[in-house]
C-alpha positions as CSV (number, residue, x, y, z in Angstrom):
1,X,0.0,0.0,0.0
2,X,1.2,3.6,-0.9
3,X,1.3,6.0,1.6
4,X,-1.6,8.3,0.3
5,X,-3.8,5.2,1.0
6,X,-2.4,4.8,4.4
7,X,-2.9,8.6,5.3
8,X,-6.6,8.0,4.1
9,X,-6.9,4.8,6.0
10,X,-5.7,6.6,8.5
11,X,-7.7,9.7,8.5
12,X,-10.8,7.4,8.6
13,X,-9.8,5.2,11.9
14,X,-9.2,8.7,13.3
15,X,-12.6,10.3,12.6
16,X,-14.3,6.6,13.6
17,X,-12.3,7.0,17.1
18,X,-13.0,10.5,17.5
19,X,-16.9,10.1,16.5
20,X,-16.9,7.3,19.0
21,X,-15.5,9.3,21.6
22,X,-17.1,12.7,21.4
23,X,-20.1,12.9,23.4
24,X,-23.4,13.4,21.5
25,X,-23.9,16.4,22.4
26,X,-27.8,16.4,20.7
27,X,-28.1,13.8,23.5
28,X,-30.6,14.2,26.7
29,X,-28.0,13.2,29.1
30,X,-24.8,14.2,27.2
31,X,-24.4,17.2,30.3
32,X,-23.8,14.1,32.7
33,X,-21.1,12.7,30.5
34,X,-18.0,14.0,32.2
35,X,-19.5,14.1,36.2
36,X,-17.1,13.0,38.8
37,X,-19.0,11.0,41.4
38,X,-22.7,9.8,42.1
39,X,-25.2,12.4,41.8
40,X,-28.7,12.9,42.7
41,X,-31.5,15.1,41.2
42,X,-35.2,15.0,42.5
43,X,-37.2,15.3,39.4
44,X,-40.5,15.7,40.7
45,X,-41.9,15.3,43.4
46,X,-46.0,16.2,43.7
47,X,-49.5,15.6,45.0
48,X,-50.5,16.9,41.5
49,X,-50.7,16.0,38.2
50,X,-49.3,18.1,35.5
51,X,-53.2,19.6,35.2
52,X,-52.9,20.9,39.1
53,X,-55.5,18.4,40.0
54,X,-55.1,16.5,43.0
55,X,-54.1,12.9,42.8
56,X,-56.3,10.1,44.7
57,X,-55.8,8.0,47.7
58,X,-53.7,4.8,47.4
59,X,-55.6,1.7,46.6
60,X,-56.0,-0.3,49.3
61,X,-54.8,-3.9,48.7
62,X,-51.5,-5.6,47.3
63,X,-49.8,-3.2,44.4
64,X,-48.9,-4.1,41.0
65,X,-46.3,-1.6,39.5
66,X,-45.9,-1.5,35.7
67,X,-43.2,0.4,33.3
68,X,-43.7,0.3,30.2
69,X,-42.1,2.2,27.2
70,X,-43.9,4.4,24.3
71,X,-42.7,4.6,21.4
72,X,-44.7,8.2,19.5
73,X,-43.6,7.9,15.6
74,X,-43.1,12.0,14.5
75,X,-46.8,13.3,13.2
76,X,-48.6,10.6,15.6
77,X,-51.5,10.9,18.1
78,X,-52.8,8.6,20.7
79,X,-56.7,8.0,21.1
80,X,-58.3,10.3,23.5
81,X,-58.0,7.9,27.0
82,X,-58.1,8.2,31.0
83,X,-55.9,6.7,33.8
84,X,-58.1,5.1,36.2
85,X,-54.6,4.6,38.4
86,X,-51.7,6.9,39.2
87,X,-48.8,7.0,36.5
88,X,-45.7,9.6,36.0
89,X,-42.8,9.3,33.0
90,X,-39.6,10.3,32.1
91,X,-39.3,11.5,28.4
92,X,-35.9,10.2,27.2
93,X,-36.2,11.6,23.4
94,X,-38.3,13.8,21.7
95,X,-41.3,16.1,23.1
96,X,-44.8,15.0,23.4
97,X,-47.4,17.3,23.9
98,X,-50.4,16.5,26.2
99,X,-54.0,17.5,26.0
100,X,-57.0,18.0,28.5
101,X,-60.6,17.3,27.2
102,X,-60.6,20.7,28.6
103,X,-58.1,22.4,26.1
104,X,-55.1,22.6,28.5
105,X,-51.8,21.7,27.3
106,X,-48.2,20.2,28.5
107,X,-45.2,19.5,26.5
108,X,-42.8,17.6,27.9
109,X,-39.1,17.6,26.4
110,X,-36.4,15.6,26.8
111,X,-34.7,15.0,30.2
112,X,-38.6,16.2,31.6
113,X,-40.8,14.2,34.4
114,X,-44.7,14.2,34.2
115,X,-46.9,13.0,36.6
116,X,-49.8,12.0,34.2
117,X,-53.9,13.3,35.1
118,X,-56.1,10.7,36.8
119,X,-59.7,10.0,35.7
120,X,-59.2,13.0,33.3
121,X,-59.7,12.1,29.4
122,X,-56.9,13.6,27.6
123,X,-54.8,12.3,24.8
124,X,-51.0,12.7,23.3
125,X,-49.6,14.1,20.5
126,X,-45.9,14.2,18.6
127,X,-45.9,17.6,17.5
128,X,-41.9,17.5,17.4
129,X,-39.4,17.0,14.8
130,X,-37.8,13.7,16.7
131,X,-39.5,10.1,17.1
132,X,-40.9,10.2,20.6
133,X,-39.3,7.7,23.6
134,X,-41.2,7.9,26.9
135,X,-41.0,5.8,29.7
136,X,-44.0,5.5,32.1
137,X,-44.0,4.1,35.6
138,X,-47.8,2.9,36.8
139,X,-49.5,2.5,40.3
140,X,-52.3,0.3,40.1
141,X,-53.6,-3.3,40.9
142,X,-53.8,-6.6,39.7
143,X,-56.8,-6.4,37.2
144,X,-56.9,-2.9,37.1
145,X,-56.3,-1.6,33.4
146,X,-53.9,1.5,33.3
147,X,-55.9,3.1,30.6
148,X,-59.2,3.0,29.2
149,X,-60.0,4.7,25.5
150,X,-62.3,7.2,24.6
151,X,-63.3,6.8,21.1
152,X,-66.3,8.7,21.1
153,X,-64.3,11.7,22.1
154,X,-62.8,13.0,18.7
């Protein structure tokens, strides 16, 4: 091999090594990347959801806690639903934009905690320019379901 192919092979292992180690810097979390030791943020912490509506009682009885992960396509809306149990999320991409029956609206961003409304229709919508990643944490009981659609609401 001549040495102008080397010097290209070589200029590509360098920008693969440097792409690999540069932090994203598009990236939620890419402000944590270069902490020193353990650190703690409180996120949220509420008797409200996002609405200012008070959350319920506990159920009485043994808990079932659910996480599960929602994937919102860019453009997409969920069917207008309600929570019939306590739920909060961390958004980990994208923003999603949340709307009351009642008109009233949150986004929540990247890096962002929402504590979700309970017994309140309401729906979601990926108004954003990214695909939409949000993880939701759920308080509720064995045959409870966590949501319950609306589709006469349009």
């Amino acid at each position: 091999m001549g040495s102008k192919s080397m010097r290209f092979i070589g200029a590509i292992a360098l920008g693969i090594v440097a792409g690999c180690a540069s932090p994203r810097t598009d990236a939620p979390f890419a402000k944590y990347d270069d902490v020193k030791e353990v650190q703690t943020f409180e996120l949220a912490r509420t008797s409200q959801s996002w609405d200012g509506a008070e959350l319920p009682d506990y159920p009485v009885g043994k808990p079932e806690l659910i996480v599960k992960r929602y994937v919102f396509p860019r453009g997409s809306k969920l069917g207008w639903h309600h929570h019939p149990v306590m739920n909060y999320g961390m958004m980990q991409q994208g923003e999603l934009t949340i709307i009351g029956l009642d008109g009233k609206e949150k986004t929540v961003r990247a890096g962002e905690a929402v504590v979700e409304m309970v017994g309140a229709i309401h729906h979601g919508e990926n108004r954003g320019d990214k695909t939409v990643v949000l993880d939701m944490y759920y308080v509720s009981q064995s045959g409870t379901p966590i949501s319950v659609p609306h589709p006469e609401v349009k």
